[in-house]
C-alpha positions in Angstrom: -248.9 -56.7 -13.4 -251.8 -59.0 -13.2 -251.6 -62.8 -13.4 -254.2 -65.8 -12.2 -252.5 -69.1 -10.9 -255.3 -70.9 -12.2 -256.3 -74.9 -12.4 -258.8 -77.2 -13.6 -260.7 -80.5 -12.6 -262.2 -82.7 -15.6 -263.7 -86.2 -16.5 -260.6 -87.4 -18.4 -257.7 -86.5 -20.2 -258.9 -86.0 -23.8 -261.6 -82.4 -24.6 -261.3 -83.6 -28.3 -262.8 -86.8 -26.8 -266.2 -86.1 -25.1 -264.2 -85.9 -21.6 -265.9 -82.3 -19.7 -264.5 -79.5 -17.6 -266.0 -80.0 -13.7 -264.2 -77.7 -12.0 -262.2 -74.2 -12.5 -259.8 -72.2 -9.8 -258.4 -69.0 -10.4 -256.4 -67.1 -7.5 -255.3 -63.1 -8.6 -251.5 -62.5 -8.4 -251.0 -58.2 -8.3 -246.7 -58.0 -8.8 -246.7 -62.0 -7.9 -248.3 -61.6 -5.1 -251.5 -62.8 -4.2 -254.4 -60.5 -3.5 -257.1 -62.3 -1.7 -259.4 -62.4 -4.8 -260.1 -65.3 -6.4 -262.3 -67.0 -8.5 -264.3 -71.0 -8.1 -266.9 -72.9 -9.9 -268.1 -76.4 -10.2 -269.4 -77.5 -13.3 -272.1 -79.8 -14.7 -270.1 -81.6 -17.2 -274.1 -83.4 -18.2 -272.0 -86.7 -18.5 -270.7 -89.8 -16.3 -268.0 -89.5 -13.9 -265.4 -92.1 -14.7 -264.2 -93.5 -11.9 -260.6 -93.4 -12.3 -261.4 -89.7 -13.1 -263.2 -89.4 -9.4 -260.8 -91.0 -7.2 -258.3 -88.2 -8.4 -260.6 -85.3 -7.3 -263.3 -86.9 -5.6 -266.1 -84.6 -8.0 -269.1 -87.1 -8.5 -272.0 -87.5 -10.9 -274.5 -86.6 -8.0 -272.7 -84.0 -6.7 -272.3 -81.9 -9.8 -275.6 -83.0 -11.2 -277.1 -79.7 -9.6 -274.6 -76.9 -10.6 -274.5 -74.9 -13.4 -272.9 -75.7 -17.2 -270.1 -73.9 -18.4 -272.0 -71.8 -20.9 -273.8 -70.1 -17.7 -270.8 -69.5 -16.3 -268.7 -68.5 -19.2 -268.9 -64.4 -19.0 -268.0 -64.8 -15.3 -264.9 -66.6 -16.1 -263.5 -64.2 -18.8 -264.7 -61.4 -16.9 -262.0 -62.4 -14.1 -259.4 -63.1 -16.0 -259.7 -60.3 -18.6 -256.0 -59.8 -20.2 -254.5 -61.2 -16.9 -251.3 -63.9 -17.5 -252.7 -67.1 -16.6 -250.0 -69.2 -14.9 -250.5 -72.7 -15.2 -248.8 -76.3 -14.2 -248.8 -78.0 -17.6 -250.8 -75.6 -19.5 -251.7 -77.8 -22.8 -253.4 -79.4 -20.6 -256.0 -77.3 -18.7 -256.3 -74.8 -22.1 -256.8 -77.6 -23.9 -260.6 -77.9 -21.9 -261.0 -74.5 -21.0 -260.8 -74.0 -25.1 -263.1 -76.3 -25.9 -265.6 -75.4 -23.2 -265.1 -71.8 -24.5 -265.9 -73.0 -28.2 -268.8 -75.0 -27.2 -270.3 -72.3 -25.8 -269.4 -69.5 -28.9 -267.2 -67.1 -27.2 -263.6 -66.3 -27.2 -260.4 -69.0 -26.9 -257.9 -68.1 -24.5 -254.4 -67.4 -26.8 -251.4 -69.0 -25.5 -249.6 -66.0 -25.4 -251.9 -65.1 -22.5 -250.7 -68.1 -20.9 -247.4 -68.5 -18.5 -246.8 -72.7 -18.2 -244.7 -73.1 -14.8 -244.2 -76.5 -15.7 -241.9 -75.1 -18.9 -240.2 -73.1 -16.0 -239.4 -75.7 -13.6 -238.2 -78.2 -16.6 -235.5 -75.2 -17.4 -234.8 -74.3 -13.7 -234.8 -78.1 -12.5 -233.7 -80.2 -15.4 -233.3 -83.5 -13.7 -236.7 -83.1 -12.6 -239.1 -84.4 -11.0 -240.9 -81.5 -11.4 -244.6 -82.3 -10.6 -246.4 -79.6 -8.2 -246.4 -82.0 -5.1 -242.4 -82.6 -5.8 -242.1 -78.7 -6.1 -243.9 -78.3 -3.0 -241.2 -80.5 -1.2 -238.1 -79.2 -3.1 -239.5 -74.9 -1.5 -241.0 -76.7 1.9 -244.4 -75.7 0.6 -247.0 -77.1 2.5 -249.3 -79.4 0.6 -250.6 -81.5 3.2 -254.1 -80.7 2.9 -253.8 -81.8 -0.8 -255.4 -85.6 0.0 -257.0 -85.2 -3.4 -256.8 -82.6 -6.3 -259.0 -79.5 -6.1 -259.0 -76.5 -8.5 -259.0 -73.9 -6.2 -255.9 -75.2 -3.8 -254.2 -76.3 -6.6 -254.3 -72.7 -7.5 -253.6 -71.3 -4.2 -250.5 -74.0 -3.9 -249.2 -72.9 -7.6 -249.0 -69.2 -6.3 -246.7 -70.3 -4.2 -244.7 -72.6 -6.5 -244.4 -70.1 -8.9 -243.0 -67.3 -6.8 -240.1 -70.0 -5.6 -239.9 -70.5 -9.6 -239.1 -66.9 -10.4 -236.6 -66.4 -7.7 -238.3 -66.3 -4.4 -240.1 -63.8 -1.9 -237.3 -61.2 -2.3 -237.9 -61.2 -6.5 -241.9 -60.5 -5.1 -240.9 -57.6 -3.1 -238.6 -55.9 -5.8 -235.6 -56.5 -3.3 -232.1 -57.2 -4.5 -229.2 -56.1 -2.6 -226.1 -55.4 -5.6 -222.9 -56.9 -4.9 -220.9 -54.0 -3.2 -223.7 -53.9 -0.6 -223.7 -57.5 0.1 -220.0 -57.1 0.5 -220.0 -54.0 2.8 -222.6 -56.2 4.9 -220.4 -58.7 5.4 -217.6 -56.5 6.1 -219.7 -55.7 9.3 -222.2 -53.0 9.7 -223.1 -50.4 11.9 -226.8 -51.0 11.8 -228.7 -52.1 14.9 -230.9 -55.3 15.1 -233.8 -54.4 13.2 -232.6 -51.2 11.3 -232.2 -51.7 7.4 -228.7 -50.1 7.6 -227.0 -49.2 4.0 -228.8 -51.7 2.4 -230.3 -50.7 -1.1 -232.9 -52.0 -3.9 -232.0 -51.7 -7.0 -234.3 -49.5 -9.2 -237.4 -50.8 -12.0 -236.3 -50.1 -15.2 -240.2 -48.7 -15.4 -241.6 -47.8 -12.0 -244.8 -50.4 -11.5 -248.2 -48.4 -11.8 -250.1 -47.8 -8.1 -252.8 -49.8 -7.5 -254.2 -47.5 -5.5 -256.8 -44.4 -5.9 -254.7 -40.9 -6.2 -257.3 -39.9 -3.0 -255.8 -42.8 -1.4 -252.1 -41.9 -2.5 -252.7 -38.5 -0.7 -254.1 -39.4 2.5 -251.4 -42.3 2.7 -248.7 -38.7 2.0 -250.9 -36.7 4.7 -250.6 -39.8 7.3 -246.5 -40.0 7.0 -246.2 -35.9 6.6 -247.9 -36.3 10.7 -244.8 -38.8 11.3 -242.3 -36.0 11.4 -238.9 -36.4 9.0 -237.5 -39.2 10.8 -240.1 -41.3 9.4 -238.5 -44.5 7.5 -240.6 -44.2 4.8 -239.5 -40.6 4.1 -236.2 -42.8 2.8 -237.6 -43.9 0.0 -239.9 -41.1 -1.4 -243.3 -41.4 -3.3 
């Protein structure tokens, strides 16, 4: 399954308003987890910067004088995210420009059912709040520190984060989940040594998750294990 944690930088708080898109981060999540690819741009918003607008991300008139408009960039950006989830911290918000900018410029608007709003999640998982992305960082010991003012891209990269705490954590990312009569056996006492997996079982997908790997790639990975002899550990969990 392909998602972007993905974030935006503007002028202002209103698209409907003459306020302009300045900045865009995407970071691709394979299964929830991150794969290294990701996707930045600054954008000439061809207005002023406001300035209560710059001290929250620092982007200046000068700076982005010299980069490109959105409609140069447009194709790029919905090239990347294709039919990918976009997961988003307050979602009305950043849709709300990257909609307009796509409207400006005559192509496609993003529907909302494309569109995965993690502050919706953390409202239903953390009721009593505060659920802003620096508060979230500090409830998961996420490190934000390098967060001294907003940026698109490492707002992304932070969100990837927050959002795997969201949907239950690094063993919900690995497709781990030990059922109840193995956590009880467990803590019965067990006869594995330190650093053996013992009895312990994964549940199985409803749907196995499609490879994203070449079937050349699957066969040389088989070939490599085959030379490992049948005590290999991955021989306990097949193909």
């Amino acid at each position: 399954m392909r998602e972007i944690s993905f974030d935006t930088e503007t002028t202002g708080l209103n698209p409907r308003g003459g306020d302009r898109l300045v900045e865009i981060g995407g970071v691709e999540l394979w299964n929830h987890i991150p794969t290294g690819k990701s996707y930045h741009v600054y954008i000439n918003p061809q207005r002023d910067m406001p300035e209560e607008a710059f001290r929250v991300h620092g982007l200046s008139e000068e700076f982005l004088s010299d980069k490109p408009l959105f409609d140069q960039v447009a194709d790029e950006f919905l090239d990347f995210v294709g039919d990918a989830t976009l997961v988003i911290h307050n979602a009305a918000f950043d849709m709300g420009f990257i909609n307009m900018e796509l409207e400006r410029s005559g192509r496609r608007i993003i529907s909302n059912d494309q569109v995965l709003d993690t502050l919706d999640l953390a409202r239903r998982k953390h009721p009593t709040g505060p659920n802003s992305l620096d508060a979230l960082c500090s409830r998961y010991g996420i490190d934000n520190s390098k967060r001294v003012k907003h940026g698109a891209l490492l707002d992304a990269e932070i969100l990837a984060e927050v959002y795997l705490e969201l949907i239950g954590g690094r063993q919900t990312a690995l497709g781990l989940t030990a059922d109840e009569d193995t956590q009880t056996a467990s803590s019965g006492g067990s006869s594995a040594e330190p650093g053996e997996l013992g009895n312990f079982n994964a549940k199985q997908r409803p749907s196995p998750l499609t490879r994203p790997i070449s079937e050349a790639e699957f066969a040389a990975h088989k070939a490599f294990i085959e030379g490992m002899g049948e005590n290999a550990i991955w021989n306990k969990y097949g193909s």
